[in-house]
Each structure stands twice: as structure tokens, then as C-alpha cells.
PDB file of the backbone (N, CA, C, O) and the ligand in Angstrom, with CONECT records:
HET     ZN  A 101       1
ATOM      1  N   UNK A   1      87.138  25.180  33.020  1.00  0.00           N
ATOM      2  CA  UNK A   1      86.734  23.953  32.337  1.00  0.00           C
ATOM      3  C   UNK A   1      85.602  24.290  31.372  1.00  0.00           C
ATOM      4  O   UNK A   1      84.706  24.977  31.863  1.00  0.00           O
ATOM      5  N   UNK A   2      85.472  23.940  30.110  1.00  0.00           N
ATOM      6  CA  UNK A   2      85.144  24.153  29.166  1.00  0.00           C
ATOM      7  C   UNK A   2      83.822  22.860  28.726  1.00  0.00           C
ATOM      8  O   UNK A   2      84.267  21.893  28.109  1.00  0.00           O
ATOM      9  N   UNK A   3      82.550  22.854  28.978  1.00  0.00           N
ATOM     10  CA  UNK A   3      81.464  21.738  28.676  1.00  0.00           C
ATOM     11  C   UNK A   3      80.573  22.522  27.813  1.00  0.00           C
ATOM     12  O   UNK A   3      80.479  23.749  27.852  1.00  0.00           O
ATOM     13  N   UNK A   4      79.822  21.616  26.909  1.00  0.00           N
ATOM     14  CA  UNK A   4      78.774  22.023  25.955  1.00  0.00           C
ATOM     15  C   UNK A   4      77.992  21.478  26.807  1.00  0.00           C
ATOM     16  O   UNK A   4      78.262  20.672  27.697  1.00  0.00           O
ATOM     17  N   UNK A   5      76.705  22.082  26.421  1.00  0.00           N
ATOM     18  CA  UNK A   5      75.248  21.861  26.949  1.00  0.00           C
ATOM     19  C   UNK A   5      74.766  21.910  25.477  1.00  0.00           C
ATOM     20  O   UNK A   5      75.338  22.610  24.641  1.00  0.00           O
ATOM     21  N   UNK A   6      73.202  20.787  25.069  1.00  0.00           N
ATOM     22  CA  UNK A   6      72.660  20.866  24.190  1.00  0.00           C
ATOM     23  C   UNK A   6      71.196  20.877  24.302  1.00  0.00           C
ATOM     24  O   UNK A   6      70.393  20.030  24.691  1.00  0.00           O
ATOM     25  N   UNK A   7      71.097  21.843  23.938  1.00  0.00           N
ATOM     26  CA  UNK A   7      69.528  22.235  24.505  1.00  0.00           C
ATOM     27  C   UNK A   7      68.177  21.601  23.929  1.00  0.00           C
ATOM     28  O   UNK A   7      67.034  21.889  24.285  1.00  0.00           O
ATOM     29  N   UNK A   8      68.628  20.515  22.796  1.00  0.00           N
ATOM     30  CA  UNK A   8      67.662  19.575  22.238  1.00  0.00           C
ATOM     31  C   UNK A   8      67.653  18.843  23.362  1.00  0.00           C
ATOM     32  O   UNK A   8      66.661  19.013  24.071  1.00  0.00           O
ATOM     33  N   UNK A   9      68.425  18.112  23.723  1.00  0.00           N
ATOM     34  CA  UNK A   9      68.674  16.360  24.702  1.00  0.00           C
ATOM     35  C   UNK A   9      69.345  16.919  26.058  1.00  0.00           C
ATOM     36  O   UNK A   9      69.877  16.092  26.799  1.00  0.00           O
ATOM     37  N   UNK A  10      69.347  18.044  26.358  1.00  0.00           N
ATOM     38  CA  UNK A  10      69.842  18.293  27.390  1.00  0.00           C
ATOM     39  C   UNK A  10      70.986  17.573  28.141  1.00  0.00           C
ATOM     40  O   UNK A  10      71.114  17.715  29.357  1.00  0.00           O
ATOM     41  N   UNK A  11      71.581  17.018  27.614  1.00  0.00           N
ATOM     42  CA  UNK A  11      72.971  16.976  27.577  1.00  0.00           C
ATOM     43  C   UNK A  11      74.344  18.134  27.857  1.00  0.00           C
ATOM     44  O   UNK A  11      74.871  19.041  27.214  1.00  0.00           O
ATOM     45  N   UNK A  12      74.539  17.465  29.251  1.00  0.00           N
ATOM     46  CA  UNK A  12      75.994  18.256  29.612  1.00  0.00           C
ATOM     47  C   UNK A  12      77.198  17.438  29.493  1.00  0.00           C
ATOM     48  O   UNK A  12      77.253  16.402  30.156  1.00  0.00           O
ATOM     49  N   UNK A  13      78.221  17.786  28.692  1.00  0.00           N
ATOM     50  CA  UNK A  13      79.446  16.883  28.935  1.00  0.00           C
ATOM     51  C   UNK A  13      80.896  17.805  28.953  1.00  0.00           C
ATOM     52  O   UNK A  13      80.917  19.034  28.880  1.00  0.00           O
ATOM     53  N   UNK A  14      81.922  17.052  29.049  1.00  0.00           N
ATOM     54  CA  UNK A  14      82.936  18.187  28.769  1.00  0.00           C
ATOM     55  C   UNK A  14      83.460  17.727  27.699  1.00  0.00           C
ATOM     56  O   UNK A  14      83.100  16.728  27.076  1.00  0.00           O
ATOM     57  N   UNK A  15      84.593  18.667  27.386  1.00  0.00           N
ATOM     58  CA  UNK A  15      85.305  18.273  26.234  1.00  0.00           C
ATOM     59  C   UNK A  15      86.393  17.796  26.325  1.00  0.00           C
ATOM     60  O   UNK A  15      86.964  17.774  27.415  1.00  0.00           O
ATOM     61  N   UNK A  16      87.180  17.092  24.758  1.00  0.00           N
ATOM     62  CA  UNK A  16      88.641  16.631  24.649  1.00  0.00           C
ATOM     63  C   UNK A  16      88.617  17.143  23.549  1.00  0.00           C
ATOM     64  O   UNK A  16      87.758  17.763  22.922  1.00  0.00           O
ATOM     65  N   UNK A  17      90.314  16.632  23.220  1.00  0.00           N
ATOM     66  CA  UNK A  17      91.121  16.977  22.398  1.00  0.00           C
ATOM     67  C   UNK A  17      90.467  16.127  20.718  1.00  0.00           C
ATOM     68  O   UNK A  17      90.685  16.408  19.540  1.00  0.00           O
ATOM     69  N   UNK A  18      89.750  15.199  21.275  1.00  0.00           N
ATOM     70  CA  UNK A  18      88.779  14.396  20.233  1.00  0.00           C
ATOM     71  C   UNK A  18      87.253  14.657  20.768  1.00  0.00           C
ATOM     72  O   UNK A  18      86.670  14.707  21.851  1.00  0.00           O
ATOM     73  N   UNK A  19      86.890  14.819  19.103  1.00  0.00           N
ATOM     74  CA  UNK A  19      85.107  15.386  18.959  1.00  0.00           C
ATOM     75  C   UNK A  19      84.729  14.742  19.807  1.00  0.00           C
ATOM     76  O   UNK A  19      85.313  13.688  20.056  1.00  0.00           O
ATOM     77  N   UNK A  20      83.529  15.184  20.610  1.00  0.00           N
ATOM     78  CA  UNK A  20      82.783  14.283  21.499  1.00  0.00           C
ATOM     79  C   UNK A  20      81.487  15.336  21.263  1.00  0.00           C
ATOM     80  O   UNK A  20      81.506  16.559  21.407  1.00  0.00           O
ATOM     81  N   UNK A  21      80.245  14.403  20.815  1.00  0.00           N
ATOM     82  CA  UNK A  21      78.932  14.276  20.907  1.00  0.00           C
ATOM     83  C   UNK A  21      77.734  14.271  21.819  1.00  0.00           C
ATOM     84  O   UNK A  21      77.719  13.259  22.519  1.00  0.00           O
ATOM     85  N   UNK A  22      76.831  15.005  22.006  1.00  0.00           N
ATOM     86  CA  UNK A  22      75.419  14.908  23.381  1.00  0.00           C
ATOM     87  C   UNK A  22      74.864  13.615  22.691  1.00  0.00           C
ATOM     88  O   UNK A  22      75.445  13.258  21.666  1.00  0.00           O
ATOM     89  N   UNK A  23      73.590  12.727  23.229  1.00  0.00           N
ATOM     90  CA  UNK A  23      72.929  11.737  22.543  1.00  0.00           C
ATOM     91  C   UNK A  23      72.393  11.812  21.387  1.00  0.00           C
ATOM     92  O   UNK A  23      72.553  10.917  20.557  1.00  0.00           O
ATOM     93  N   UNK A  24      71.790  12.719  21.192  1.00  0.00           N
ATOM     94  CA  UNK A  24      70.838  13.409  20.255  1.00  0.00           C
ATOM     95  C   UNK A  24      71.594  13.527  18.741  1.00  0.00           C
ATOM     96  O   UNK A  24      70.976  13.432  17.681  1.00  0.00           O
ATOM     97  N   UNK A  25      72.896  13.729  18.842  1.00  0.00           N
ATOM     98  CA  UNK A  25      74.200  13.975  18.004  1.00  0.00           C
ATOM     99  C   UNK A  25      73.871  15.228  17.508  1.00  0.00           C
ATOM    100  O   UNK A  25      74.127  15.097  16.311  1.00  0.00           O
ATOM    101  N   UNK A  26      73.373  16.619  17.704  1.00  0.00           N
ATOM    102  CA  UNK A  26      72.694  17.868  17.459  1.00  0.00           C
ATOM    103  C   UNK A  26      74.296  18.493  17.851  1.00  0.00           C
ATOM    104  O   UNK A  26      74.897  19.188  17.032  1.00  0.00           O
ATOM    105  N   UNK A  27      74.760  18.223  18.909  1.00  0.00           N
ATOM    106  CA  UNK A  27      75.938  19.237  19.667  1.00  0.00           C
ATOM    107  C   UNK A  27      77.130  18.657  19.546  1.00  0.00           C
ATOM    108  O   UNK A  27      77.206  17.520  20.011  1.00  0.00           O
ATOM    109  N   UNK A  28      78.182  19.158  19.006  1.00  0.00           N
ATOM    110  CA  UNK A  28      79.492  18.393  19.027  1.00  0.00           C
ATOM    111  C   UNK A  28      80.484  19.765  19.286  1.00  0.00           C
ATOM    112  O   UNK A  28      80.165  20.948  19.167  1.00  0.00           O
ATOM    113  N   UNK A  29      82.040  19.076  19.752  1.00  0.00           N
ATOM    114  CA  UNK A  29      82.603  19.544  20.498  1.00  0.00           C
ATOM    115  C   UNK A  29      83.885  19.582  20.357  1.00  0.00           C
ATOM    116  O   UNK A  29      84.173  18.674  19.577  1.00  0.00           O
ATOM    117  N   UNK A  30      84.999  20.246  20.748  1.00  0.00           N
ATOM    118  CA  UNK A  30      86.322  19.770  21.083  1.00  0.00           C
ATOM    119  C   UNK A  30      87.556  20.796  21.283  1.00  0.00           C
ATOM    120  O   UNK A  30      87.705  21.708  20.470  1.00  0.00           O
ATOM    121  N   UNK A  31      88.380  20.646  22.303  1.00  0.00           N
ATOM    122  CA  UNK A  31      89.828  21.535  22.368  1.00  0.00           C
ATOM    123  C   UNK A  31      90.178  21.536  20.961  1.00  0.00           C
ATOM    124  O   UNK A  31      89.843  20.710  20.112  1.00  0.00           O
ATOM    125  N   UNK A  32      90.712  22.308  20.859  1.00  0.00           N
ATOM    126  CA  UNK A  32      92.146  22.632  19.898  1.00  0.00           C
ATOM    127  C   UNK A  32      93.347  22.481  20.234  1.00  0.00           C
ATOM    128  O   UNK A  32      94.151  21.859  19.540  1.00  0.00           O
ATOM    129  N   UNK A  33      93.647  23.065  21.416  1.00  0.00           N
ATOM    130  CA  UNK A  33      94.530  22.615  22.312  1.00  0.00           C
ATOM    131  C   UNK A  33      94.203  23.366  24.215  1.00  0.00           C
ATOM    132  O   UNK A  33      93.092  23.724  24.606  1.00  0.00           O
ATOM    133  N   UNK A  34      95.192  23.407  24.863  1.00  0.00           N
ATOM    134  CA  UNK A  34      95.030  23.405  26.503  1.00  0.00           C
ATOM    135  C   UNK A  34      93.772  24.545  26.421  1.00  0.00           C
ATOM    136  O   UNK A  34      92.780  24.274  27.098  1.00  0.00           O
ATOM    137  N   UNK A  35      93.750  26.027  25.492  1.00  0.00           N
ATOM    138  CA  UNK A  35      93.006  26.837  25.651  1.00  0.00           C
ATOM    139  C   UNK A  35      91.753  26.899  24.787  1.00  0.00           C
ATOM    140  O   UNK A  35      90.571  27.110  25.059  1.00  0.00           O
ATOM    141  N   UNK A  36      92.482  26.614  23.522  1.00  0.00           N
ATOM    142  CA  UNK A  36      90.813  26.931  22.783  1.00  0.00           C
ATOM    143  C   UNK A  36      90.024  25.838  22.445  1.00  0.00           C
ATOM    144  O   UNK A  36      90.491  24.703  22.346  1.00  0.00           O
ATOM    145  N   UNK A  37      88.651  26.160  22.229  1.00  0.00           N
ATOM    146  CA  UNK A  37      87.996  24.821  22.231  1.00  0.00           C
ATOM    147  C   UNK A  37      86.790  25.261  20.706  1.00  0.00           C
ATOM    148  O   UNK A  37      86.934  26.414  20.300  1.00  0.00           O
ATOM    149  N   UNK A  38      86.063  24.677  20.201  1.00  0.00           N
ATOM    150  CA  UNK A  38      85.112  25.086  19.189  1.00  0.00           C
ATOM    151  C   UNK A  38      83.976  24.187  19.207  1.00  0.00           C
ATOM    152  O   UNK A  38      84.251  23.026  19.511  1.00  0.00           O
ATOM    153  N   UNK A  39      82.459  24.519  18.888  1.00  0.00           N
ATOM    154  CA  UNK A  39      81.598  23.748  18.603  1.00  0.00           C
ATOM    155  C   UNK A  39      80.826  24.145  17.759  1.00  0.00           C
ATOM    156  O   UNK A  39      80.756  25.331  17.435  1.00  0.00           O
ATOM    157  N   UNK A  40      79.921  22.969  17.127  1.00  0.00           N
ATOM    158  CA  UNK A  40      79.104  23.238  16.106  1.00  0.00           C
ATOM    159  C   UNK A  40      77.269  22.804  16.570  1.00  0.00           C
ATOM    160  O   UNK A  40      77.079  21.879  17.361  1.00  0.00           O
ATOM    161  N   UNK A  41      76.315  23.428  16.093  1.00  0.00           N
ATOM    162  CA  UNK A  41      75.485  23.242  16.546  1.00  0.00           C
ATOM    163  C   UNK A  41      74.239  23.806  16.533  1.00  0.00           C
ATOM    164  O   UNK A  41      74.039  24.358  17.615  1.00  0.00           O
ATOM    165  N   UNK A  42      73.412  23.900  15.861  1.00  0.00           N
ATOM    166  CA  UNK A  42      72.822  24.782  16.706  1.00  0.00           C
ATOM    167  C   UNK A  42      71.825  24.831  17.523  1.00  0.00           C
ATOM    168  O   UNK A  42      71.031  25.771  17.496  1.00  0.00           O
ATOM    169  N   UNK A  43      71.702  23.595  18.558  1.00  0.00           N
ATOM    170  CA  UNK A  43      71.196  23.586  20.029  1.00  0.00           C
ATOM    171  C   UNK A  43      72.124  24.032  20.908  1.00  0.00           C
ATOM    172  O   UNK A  43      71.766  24.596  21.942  1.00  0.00           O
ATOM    173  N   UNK A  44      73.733  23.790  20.539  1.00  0.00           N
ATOM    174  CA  UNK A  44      74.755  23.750  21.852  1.00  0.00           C
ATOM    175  C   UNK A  44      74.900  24.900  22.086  1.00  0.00           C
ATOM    176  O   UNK A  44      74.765  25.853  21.319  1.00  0.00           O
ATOM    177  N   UNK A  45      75.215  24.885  23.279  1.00  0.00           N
ATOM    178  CA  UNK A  45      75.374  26.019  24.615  1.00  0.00           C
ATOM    179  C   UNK A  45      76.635  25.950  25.121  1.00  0.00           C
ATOM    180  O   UNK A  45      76.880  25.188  26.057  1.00  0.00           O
ATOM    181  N   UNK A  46      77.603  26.756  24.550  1.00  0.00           N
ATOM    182  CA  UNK A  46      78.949  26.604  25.482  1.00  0.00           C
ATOM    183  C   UNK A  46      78.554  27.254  26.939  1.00  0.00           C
ATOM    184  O   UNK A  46      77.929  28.297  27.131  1.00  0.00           O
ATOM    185  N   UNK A  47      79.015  26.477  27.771  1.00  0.00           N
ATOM    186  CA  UNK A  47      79.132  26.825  29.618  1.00  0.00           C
ATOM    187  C   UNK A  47      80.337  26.265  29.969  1.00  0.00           C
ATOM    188  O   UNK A  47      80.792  25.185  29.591  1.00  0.00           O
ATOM    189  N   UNK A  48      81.102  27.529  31.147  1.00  0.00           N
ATOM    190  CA  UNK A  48      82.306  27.203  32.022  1.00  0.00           C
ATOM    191  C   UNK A  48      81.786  26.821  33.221  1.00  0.00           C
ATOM    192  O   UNK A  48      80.665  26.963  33.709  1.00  0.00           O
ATOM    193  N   UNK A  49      82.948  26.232  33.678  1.00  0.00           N
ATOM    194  CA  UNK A  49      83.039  26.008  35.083  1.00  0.00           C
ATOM    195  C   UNK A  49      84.465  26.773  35.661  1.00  0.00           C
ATOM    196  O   UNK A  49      85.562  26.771  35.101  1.00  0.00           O
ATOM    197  N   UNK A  50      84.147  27.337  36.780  1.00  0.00           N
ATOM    198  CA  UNK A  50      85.335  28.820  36.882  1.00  0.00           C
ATOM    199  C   UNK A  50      86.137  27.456  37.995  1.00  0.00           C
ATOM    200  O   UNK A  50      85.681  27.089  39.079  1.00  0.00           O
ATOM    201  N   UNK A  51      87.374  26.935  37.331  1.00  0.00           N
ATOM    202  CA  UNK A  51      88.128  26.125  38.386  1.00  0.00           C
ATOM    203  C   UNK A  51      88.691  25.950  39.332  1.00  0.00           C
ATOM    204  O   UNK A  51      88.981  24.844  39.789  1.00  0.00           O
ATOM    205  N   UNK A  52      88.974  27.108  39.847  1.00  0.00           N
ATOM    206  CA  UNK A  52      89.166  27.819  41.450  1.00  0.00           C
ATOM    207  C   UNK A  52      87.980  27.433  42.065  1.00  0.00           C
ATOM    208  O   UNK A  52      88.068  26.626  42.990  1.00  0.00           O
ATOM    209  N   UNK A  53      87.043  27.791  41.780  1.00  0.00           N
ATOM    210  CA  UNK A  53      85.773  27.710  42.592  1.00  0.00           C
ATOM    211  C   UNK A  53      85.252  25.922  42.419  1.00  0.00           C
ATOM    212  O   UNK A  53      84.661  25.197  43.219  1.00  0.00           O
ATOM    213  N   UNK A  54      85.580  25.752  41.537  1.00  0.00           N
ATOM    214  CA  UNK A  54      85.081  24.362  41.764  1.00  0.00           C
ATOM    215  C   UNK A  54      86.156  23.535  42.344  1.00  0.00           C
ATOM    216  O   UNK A  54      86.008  22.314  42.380  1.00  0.00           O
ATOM    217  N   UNK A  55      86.880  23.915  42.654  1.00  0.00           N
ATOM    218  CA  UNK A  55      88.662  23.082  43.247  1.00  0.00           C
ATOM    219  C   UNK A  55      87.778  23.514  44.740  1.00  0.00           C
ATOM    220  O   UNK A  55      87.192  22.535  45.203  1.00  0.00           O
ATOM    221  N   UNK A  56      87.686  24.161  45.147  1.00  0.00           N
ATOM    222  CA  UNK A  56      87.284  25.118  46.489  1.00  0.00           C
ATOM    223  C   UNK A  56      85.749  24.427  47.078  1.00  0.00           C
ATOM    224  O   UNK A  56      85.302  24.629  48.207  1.00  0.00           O
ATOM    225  N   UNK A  57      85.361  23.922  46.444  1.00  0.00           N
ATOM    226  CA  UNK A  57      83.640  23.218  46.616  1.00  0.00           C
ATOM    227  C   UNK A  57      83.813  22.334  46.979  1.00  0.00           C
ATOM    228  O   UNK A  57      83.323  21.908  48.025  1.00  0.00           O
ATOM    229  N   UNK A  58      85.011  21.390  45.831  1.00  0.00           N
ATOM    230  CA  UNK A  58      85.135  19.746  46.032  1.00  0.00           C
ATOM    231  C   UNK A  58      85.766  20.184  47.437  1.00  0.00           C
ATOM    232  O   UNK A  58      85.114  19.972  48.459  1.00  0.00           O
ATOM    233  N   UNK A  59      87.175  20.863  47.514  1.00  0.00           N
ATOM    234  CA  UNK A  59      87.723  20.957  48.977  1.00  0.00           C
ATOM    235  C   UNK A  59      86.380  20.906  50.414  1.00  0.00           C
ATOM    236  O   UNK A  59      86.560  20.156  51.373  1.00  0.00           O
ATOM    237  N   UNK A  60      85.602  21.463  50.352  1.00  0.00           N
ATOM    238  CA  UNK A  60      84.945  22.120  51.272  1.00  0.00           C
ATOM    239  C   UNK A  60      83.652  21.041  51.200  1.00  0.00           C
ATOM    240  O   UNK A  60      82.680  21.503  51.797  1.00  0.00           O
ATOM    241  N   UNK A  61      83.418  19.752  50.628  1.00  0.00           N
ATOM    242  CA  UNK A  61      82.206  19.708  50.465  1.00  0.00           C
ATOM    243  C   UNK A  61      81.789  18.988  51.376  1.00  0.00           C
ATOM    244  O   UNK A  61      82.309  18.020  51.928  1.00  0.00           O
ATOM    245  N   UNK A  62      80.499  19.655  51.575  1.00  0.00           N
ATOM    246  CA  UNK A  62      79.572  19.267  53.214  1.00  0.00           C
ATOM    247  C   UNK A  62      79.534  17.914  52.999  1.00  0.00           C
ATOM    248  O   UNK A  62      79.543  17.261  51.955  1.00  0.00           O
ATOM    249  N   UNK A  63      79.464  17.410  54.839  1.00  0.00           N
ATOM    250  CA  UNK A  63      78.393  16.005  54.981  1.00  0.00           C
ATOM    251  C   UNK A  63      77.361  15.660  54.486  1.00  0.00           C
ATOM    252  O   UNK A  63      76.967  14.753  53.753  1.00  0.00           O
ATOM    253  N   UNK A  64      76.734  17.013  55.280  1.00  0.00           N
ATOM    254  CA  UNK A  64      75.542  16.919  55.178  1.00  0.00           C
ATOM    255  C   UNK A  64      74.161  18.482  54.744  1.00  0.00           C
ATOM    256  O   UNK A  64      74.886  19.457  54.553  1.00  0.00           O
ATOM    257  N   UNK A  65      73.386  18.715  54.650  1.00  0.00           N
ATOM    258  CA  UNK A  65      72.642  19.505  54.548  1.00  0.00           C
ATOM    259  C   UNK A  65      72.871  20.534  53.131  1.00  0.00           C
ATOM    260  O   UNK A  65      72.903  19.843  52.112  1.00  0.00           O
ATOM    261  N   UNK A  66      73.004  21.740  52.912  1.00  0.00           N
ATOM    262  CA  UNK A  66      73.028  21.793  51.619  1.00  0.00           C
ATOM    263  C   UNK A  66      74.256  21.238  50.954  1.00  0.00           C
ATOM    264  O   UNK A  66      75.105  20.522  51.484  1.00  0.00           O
ATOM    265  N   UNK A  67      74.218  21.799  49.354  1.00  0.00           N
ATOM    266  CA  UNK A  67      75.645  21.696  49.192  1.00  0.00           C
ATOM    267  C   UNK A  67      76.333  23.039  49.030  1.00  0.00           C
ATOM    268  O   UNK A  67      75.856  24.156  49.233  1.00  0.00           O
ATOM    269  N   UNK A  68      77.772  22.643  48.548  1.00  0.00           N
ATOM    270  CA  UNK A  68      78.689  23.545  48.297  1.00  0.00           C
ATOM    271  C   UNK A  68      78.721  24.458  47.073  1.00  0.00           C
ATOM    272  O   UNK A  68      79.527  23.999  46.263  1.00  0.00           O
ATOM    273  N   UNK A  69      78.212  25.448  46.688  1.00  0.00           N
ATOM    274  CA  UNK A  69      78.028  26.317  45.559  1.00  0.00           C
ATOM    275  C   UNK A  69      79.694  26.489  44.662  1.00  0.00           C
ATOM    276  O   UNK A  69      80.768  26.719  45.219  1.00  0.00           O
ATOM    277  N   UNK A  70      79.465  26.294  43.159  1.00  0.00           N
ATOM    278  CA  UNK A  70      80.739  26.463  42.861  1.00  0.00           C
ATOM    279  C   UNK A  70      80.064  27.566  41.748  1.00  0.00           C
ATOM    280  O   UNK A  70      78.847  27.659  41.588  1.00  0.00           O
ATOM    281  N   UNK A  71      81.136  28.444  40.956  1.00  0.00           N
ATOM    282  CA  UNK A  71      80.720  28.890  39.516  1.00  0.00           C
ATOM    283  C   UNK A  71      80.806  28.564  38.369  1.00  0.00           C
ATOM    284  O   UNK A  71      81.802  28.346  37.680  1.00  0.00           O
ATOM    285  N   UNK A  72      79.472  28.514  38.082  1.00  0.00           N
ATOM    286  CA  UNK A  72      79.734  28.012  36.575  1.00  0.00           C
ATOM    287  C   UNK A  72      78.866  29.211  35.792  1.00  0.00           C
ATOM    288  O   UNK A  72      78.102  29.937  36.429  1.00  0.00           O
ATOM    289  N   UNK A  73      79.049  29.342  34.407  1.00  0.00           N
ATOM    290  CA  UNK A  73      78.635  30.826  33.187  1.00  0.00           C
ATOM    291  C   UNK A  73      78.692  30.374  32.372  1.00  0.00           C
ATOM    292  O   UNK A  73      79.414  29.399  32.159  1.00  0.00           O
ATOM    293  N   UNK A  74      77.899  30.943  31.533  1.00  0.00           N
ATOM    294  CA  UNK A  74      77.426  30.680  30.122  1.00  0.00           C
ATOM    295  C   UNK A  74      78.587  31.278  28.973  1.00  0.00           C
ATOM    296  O   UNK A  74      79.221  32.324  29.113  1.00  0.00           O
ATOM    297  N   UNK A  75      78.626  30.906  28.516  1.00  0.00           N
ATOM    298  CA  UNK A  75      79.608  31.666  27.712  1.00  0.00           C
ATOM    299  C   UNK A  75      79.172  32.864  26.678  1.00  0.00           C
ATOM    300  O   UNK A  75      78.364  32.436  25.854  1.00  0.00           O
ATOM    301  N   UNK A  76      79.407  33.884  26.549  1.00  0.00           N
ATOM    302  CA  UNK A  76      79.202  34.954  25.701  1.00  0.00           C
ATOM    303  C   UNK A  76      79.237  34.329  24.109  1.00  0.00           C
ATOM    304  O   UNK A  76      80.145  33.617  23.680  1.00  0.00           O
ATOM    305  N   UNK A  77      78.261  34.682  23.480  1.00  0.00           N
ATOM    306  CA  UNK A  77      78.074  34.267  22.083  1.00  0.00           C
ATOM    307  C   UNK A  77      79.409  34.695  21.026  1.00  0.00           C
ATOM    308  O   UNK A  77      79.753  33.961  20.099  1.00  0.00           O
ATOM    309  N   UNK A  78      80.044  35.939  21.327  1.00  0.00           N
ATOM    310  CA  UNK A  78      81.561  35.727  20.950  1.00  0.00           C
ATOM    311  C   UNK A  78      82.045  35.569  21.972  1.00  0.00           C
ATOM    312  O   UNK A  78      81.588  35.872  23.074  1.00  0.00           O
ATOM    313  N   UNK A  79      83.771  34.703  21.521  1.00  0.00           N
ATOM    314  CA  UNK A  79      84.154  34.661  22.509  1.00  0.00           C
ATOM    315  C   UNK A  79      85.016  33.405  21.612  1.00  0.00           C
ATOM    316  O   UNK A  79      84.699  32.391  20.990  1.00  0.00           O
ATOM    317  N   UNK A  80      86.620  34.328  22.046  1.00  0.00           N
ATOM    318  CA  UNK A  80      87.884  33.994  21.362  1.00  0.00           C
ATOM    319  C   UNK A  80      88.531  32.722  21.566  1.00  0.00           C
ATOM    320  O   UNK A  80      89.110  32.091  20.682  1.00  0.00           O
ATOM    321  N   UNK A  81      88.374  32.285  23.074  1.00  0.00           N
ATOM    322  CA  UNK A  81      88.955  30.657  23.378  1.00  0.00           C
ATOM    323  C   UNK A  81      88.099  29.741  23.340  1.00  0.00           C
ATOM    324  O   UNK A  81      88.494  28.591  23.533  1.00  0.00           O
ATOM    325  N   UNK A  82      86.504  30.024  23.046  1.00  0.00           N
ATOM    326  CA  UNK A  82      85.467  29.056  23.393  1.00  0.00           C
ATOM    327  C   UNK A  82      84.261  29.395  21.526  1.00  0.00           C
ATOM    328  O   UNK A  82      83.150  29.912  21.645  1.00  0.00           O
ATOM    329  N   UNK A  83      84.654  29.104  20.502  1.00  0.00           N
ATOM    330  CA  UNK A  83      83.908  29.813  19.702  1.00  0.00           C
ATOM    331  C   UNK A  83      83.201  28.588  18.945  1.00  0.00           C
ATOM    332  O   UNK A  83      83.652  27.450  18.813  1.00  0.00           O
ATOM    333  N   UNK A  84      81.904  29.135  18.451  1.00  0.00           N
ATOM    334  CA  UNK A  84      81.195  28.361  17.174  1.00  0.00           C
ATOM    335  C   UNK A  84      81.615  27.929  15.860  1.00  0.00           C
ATOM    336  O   UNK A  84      81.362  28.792  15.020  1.00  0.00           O
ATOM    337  N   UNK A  85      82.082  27.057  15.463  1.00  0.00           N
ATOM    338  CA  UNK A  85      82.093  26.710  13.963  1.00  0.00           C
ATOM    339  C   UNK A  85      80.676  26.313  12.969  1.00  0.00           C
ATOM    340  O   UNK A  85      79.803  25.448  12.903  1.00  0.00           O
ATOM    341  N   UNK A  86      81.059  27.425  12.354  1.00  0.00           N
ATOM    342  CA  UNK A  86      79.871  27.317  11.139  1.00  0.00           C
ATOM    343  C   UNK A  86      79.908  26.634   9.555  1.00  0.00           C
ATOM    344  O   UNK A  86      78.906  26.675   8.842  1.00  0.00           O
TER     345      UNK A  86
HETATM  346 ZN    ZN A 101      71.729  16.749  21.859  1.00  0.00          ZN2+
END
């Protein structure tokens, strides 16, 4: 799963297939299609969420006491399915 972070307004959201914006309007966003996605910005922070692991968290998630750790990564500054438009 594919979310911008914007490091002005700190804003996390995910993306669609239509632009979507943090508050600040600094970070914008969007698929291309199922794989690639592009943003413009320059506060935004592309970050994944690895979906196995977060399928596996929600499955597992405690009552009570801590929680369930899932993975999520920053995305590499290149980077072919997740890239910057300038
Ligand atoms: Zn923002």
C-alpha cells in the first residue's frame, strides 16, 4: 500500500486513482494504475505499508496490552512504481 506523508502538515493519507491532497495542499498524490503511483512536492514523503504484514497485525490484533507491529518503509528516493513528478 502506497501513502504520502507531508512533512510540512504532517499529514499521512493514502492514495487513489484521483489526485488527493495533505491539508496544507504542499503534497499531492495518485495511482496511475494497480502498480504505479507519482507525487509532487516538495515536503512529500512517499512511505509503504508491506501488506502481508499488515493483513497479519489486523489478523492477530491484541485485546489488550501492546499492539501488533506491522511494516511499513520509506520509500527510496528512486524508485520505478512509486516516483516524483517534477
Ligand atoms: Zn501538507
Amino acid at each position: 500500500m502506497k501513502l504520502l506523508m507531508c512533512l510540512e502538515c504532517n499529514d499521512i493519507f493514502n492514495l487513489d486513482l484521483s489526485e488527493k491532497s495533505c491539508s496544507c495542499g504542499r503534497s499531492k498524490g495518485k495511482y496511475i494504475n494497480q502498480q504505479l503511483a507519482e507525487y509532487t512536492g516538495e515536503f512529500a514523503l512517499p512511505i509503504g505499508f508491506s501488506n502481508p504484514s499488515l493483513i497479519n497485525a489486523i489478523k492477530d490484533q491484541p485485546n489488550e496490552g501492546l499492539g501488533k507491529e506491522f511494516t511499513a518503509f520509506v520509500v527510496p528516493k528512486k524508485c520505478e512504481t512509486f516516483f516524483k513528478r517534477f
